[in-house]
MMTF fields as JSON, N, C-alpha, C and O atoms, coordinates in Angstrom:
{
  "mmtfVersion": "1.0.0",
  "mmtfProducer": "UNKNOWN",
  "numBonds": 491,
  "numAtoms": 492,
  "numGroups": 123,
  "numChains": 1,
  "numModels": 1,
  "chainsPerModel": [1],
  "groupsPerChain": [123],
  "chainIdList": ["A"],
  "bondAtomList": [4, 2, 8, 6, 12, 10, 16, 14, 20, 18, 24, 22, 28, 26, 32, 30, 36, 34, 40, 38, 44, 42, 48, 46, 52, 50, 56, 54, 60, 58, 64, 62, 68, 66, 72, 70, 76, 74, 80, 78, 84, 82, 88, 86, 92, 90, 96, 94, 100, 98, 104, 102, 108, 106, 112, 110, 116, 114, 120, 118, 124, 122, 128, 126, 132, 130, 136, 134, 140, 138, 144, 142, 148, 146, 152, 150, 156, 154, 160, 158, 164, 162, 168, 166, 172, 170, 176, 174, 180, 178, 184, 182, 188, 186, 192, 190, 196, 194, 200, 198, 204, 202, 208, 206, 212, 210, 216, 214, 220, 218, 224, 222, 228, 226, 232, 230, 236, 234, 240, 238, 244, 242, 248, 246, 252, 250, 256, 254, 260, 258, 264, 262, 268, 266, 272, 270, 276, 274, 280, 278, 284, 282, 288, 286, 292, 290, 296, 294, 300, 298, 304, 302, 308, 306, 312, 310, 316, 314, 320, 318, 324, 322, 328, 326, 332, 330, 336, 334, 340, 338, 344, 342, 348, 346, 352, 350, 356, 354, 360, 358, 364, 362, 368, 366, 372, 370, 376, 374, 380, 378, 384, 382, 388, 386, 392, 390, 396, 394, 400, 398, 404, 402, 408, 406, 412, 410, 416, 414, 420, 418, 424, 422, 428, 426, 432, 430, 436, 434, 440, 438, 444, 442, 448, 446, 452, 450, 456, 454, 460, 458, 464, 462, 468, 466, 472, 470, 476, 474, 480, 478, 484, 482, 488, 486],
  "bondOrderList": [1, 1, 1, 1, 1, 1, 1, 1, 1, 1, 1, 1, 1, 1, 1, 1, 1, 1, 1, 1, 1, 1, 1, 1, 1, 1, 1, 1, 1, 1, 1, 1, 1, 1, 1, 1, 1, 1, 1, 1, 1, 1, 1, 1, 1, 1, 1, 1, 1, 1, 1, 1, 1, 1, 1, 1, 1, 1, 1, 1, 1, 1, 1, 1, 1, 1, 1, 1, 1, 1, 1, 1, 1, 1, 1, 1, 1, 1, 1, 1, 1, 1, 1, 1, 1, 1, 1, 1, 1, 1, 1, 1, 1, 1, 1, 1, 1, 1, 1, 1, 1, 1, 1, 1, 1, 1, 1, 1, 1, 1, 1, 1, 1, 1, 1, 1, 1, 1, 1, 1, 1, 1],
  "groupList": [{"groupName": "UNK", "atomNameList": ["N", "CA", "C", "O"], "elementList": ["N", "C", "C", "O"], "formalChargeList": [0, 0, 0, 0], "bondAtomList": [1, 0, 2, 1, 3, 2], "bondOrderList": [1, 1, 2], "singleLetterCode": "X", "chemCompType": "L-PEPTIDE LINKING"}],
  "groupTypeList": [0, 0, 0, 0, 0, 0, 0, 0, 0, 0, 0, 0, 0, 0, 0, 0, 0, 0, 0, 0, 0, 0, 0, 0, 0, 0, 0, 0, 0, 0, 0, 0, 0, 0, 0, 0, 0, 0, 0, 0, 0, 0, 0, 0, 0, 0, 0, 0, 0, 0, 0, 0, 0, 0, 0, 0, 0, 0, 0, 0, 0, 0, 0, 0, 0, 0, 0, 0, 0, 0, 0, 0, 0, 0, 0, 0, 0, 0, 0, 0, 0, 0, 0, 0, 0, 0, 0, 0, 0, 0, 0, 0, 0, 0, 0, 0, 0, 0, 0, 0, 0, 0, 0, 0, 0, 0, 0, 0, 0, 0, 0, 0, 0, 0, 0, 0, 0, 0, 0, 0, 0, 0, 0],
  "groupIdList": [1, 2, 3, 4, 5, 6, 7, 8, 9, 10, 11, 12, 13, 14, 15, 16, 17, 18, 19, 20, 21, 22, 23, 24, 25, 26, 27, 28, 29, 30, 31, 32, 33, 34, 35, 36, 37, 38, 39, 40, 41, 42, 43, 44, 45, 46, 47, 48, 49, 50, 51, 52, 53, 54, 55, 56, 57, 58, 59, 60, 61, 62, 63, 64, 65, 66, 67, 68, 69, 70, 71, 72, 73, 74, 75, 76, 77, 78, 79, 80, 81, 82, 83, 84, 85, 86, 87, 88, 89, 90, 91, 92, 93, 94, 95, 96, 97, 98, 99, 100, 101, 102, 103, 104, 105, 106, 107, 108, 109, 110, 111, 112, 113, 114, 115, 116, 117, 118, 119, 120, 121, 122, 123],
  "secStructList": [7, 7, 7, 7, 3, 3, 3, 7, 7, 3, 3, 3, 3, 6, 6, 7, 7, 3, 3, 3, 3, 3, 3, 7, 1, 6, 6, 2, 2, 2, 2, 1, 7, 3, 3, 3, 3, 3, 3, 7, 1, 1, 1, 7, 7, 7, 7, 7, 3, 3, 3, 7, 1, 1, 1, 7, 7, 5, 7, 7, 7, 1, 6, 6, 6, 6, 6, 7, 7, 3, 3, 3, 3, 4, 4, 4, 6, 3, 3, 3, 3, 3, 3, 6, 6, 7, 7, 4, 4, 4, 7, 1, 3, 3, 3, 3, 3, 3, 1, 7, 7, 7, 1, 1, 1, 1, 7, 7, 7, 7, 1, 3, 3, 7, 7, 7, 5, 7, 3, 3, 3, 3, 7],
  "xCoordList": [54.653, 54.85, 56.072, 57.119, 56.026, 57.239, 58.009, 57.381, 59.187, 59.842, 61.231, 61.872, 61.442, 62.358, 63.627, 63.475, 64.557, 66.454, 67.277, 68.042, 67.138, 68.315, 69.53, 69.59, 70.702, 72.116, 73.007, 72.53, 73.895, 74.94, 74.944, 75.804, 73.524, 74.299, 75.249, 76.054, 75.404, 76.419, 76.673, 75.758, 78.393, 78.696, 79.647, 80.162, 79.657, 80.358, 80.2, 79.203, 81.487, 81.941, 81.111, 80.668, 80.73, 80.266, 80.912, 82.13, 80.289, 81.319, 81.576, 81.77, 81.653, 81.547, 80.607, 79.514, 80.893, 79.684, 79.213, 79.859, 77.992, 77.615, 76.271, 75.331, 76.572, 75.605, 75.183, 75.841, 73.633, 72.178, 72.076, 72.294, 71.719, 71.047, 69.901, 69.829, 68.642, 67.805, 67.747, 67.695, 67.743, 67.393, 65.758, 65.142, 65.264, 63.9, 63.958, 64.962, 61.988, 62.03, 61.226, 60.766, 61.147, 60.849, 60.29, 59.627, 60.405, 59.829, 59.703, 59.45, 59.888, 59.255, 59.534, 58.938, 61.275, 61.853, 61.298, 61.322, 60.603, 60.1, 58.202, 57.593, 57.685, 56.638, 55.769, 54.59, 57.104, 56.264, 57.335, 58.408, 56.929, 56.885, 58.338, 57.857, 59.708, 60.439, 60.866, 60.821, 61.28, 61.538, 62.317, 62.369, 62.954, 63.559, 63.03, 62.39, 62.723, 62.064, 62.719, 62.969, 62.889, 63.746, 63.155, 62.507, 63.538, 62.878, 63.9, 64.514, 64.376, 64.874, 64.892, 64.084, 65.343, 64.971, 63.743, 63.876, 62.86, 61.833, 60.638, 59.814, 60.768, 60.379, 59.296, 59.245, 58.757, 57.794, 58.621, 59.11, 58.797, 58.879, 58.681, 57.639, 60.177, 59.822, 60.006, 60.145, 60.068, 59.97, 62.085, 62.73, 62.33, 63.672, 64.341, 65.194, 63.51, 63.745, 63.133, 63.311, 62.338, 61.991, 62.138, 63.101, 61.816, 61.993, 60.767, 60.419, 60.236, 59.475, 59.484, 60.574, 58.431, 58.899, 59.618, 60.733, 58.363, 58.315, 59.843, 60.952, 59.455, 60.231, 61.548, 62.396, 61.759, 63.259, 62.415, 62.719, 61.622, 61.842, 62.509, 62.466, 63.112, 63.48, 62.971, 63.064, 62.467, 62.677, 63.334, 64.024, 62.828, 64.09, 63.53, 62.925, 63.779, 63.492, 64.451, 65.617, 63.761, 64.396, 66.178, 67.137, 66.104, 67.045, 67.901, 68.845, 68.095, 68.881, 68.997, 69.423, 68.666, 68.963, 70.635, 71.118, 71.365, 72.402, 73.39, 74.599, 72.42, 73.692, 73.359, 74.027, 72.363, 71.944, 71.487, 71.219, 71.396, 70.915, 70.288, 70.492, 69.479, 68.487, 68.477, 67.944, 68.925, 69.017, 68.432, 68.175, 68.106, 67.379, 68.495, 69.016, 68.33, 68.563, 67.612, 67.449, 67.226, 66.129, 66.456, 65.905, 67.726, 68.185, 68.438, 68.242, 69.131, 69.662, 68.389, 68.489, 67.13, 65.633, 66.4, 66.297, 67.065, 67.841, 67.625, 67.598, 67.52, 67.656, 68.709, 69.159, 69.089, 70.045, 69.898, 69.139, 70.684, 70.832, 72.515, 73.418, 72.432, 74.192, 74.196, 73.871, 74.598, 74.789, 75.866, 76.719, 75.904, 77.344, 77.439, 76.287, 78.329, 78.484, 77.499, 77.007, 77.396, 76.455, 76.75, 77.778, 75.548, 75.662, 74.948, 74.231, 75.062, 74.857, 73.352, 72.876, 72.391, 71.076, 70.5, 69.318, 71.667, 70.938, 70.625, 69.911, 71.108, 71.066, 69.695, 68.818, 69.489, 68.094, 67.835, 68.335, 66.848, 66.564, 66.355, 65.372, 67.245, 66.774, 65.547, 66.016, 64.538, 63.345, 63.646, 63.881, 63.752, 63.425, 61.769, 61.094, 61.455, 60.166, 59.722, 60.455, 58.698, 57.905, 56.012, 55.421, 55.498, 54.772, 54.168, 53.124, 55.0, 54.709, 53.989, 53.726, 53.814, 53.478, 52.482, 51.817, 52.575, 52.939, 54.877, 55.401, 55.311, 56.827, 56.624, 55.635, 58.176, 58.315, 59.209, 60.246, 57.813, 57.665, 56.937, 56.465, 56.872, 56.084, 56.089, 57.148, 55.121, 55.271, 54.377, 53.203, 55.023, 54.746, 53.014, 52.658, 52.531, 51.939, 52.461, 52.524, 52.82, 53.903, 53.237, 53.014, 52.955, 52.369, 53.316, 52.776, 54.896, 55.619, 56.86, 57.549, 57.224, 58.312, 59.705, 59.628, 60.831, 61.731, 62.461, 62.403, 62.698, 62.885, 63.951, 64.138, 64.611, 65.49, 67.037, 67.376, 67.661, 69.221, 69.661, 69.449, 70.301, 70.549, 71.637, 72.462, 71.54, 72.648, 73.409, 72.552, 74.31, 74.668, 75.826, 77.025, 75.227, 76.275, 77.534, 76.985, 78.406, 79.297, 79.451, 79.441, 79.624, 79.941, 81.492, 82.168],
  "yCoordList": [-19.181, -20.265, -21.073, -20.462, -22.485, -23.488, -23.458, -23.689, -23.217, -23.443, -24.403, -24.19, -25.489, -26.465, -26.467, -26.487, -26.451, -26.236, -27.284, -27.045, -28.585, -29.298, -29.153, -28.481, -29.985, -29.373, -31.011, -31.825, -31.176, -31.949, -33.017, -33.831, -33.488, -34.332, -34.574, -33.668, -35.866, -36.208, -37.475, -38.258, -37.841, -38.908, -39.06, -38.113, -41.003, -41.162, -42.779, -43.475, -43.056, -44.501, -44.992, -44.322, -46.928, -47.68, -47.772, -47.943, -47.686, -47.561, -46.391, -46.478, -45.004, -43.834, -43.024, -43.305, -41.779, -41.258, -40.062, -39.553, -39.429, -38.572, -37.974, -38.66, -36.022, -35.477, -34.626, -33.977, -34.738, -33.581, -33.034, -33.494, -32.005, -30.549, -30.122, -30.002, -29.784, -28.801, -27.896, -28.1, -26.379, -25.266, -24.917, -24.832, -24.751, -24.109, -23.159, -22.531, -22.356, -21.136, -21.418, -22.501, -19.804, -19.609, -20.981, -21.71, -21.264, -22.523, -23.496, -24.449, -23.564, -25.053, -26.444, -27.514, -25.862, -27.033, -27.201, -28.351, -25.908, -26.136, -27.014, -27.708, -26.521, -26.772, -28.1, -28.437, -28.758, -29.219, -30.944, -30.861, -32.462, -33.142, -33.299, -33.463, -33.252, -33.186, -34.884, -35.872, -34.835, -36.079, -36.203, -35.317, -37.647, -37.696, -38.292, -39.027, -38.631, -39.6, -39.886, -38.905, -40.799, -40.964, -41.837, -42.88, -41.156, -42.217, -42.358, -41.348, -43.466, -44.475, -44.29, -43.367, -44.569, -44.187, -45.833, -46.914, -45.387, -46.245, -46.926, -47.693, -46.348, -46.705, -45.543, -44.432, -45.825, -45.06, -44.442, -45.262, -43.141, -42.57, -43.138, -43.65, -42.948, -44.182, -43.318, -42.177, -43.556, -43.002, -43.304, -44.322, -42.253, -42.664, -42.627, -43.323, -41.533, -41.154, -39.746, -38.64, -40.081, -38.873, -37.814, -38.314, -37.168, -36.894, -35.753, -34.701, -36.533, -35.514, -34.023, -33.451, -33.359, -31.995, -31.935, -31.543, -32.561, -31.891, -32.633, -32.102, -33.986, -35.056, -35.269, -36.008, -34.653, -35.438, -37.065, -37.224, -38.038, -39.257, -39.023, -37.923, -40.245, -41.028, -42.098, -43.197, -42.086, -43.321, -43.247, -42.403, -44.776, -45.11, -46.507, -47.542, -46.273, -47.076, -48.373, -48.302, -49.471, -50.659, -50.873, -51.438, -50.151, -50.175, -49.676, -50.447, -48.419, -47.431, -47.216, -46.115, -48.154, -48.276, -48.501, -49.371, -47.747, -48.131, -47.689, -47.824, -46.733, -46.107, -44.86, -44.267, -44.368, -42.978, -42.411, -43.222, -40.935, -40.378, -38.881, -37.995, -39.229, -37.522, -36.431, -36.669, -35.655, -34.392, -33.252, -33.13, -32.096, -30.884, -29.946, -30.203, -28.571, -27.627, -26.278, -25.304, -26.586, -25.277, -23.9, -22.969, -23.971, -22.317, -21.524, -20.356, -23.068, -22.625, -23.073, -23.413, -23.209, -23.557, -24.85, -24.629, -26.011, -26.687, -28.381, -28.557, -29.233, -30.607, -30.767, -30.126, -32.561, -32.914, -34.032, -34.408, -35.497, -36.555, -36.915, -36.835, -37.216, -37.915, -39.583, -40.447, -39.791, -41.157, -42.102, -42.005, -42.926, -43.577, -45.012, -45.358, -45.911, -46.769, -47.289, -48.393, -45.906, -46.28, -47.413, -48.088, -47.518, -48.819, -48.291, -47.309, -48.943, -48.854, -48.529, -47.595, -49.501, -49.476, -48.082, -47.832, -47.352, -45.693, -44.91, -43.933, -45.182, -44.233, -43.943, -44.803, -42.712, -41.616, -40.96, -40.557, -39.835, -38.561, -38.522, -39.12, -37.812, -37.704, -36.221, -35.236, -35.957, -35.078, -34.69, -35.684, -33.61, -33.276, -32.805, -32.117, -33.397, -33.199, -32.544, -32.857, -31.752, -31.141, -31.968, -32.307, -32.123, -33.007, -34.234, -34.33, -35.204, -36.214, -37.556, -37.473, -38.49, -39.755, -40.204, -39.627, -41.762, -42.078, -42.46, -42.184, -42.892, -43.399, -44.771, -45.323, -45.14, -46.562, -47.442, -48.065, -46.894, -47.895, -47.18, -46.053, -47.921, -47.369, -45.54, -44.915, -45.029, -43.707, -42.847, -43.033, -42.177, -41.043, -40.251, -40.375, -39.586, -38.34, -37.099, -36.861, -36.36, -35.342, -33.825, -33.683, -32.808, -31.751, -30.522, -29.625, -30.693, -30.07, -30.43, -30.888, -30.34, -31.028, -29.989, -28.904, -30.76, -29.507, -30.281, -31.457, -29.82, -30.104, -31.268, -31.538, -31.925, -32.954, -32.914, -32.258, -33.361, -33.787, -35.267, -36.173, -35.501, -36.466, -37.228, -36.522, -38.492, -39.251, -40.345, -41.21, -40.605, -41.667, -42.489, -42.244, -43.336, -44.23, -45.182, -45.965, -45.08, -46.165, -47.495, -47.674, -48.656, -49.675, -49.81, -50.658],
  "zCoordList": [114.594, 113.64, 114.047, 114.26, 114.182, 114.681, 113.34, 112.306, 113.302, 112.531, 113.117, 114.147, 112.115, 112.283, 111.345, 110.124, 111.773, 110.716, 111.289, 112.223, 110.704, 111.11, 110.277, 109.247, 110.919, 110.454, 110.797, 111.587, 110.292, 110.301, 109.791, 110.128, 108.364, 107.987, 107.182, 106.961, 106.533, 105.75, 105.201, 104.943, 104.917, 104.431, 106.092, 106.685, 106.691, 107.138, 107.415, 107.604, 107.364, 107.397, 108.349, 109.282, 108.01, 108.756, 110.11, 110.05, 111.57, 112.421, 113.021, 114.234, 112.4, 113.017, 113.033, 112.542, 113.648, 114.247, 113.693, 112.778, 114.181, 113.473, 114.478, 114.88, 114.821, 115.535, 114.55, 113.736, 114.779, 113.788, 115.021, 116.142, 114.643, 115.344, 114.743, 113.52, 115.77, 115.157, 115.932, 117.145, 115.259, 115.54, 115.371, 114.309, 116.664, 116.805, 116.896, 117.231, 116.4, 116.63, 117.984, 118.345, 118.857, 120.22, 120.968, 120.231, 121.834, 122.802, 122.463, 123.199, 120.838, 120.71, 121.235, 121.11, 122.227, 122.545, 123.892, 124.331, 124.933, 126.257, 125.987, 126.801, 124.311, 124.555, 123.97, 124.077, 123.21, 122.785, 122.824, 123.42, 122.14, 122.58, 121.103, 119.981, 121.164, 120.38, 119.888, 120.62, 118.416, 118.414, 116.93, 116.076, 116.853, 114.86, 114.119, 114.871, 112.976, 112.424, 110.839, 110.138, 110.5, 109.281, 108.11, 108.188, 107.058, 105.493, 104.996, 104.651, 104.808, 103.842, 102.708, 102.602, 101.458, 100.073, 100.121, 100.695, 99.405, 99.278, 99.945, 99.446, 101.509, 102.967, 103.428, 102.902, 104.102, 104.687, 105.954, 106.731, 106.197, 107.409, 108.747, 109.158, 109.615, 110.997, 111.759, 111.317, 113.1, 114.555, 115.164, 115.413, 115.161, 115.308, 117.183, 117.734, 117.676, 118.851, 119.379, 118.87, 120.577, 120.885, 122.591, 123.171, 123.08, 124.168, 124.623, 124.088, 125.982, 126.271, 126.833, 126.801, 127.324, 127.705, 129.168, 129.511, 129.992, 131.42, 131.911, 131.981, 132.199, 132.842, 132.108, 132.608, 130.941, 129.874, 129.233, 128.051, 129.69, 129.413, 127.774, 127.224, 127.133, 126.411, 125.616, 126.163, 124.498, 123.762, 122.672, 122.099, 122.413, 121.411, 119.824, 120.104, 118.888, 117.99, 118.325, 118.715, 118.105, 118.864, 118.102, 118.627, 116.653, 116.151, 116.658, 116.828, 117.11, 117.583, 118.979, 119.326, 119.959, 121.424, 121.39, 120.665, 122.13, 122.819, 121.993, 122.182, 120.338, 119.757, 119.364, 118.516, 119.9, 119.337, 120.793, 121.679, 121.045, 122.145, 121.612, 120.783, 122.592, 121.681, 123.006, 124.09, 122.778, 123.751, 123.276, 122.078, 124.374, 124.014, 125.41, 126.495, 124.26, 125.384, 125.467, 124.732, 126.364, 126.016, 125.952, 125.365, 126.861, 126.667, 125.217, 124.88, 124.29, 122.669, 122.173, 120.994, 122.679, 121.71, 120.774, 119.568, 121.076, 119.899, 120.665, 121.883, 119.865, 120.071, 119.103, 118.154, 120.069, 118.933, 118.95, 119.843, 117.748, 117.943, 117.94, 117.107, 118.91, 118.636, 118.31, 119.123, 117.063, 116.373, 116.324, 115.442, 117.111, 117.224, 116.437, 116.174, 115.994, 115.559, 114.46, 114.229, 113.801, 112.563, 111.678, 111.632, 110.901, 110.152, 109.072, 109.266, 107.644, 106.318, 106.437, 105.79, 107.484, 106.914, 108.032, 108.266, 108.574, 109.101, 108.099, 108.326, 106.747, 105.647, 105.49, 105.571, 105.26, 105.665, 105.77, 106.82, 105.138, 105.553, 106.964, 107.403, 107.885, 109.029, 109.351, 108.779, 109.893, 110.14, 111.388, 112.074, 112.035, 113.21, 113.336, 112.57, 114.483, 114.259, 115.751, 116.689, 116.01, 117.0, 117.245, 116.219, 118.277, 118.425, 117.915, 117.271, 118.307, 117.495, 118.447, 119.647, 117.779, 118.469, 117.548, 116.688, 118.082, 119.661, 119.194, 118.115, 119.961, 120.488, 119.711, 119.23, 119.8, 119.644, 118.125, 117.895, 117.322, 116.068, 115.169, 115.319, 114.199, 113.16, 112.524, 112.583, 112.095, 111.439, 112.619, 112.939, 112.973, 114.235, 113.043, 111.871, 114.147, 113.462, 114.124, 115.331, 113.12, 113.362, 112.868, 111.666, 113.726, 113.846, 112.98, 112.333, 113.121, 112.555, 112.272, 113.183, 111.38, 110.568, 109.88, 109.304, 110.189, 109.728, 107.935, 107.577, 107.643, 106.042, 105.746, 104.559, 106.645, 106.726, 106.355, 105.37, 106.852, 106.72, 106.373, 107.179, 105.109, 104.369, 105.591, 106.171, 105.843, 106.644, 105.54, 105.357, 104.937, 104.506, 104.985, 105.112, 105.167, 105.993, 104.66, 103.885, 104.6, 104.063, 104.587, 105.805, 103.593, 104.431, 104.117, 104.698]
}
């Protein structure tokens, strides 16, 4: 059974930063297609960033290019997002999620889901 535990969110000023962690159970980080996805209060669930297995590739929600980075380590079974120069409208349940897609945009379809970490951004 995939089980998903993210960790670190919070409250933090417009401007600074902020890293989530998820803790997987066994492989899920060698096997499967890892990624974040975030709801808004009132919003439908988006595609925040994901990363594949074999190769590492990268994407990225057009919002969050050039200030967020999504990493995995497979040895600690754990992904993470590191969030930099946040802004008011990141505020969001952030999801770590296990096979999802497609990439990009819009609302992923997501095979397994970890219970979410509140982000609130200050302005």
């Amino acid at each position: 059974q995939v089980q998903l535990v993210e960790s670190g969110g919070g409250l933090v000023q417009a401007g600074g930063s902020r890293r989530l962690s998820c803790a997987a159970s066994w492989r899920t980080v060698s096997d499967y297609v890892m990624g974040w996805v975030c709801q808004a209060p009132g919003m439908e669930r988006e595609f925040v960033a994901a990363i594949r297995r074999s190769v590492g590739s990268r994407y990225y929600a057009d919002s969050v290019k050039g200030r967020f980075t999504i990493s995995r380590d497979y040895g600690e079974n754990t992904m993470s997002l590191q969030m930099n120069s946040l802004k008011p409208e990141d505020t969001a349940v952030y999801y770590c999620a296990a096979d999802l897609r497609p990439f990009g945009s819009g609302t992923p379809e997501v095979t397994y889901w970890g219970q979410g970490t509140q982000v609130t951004v200050s302005s």
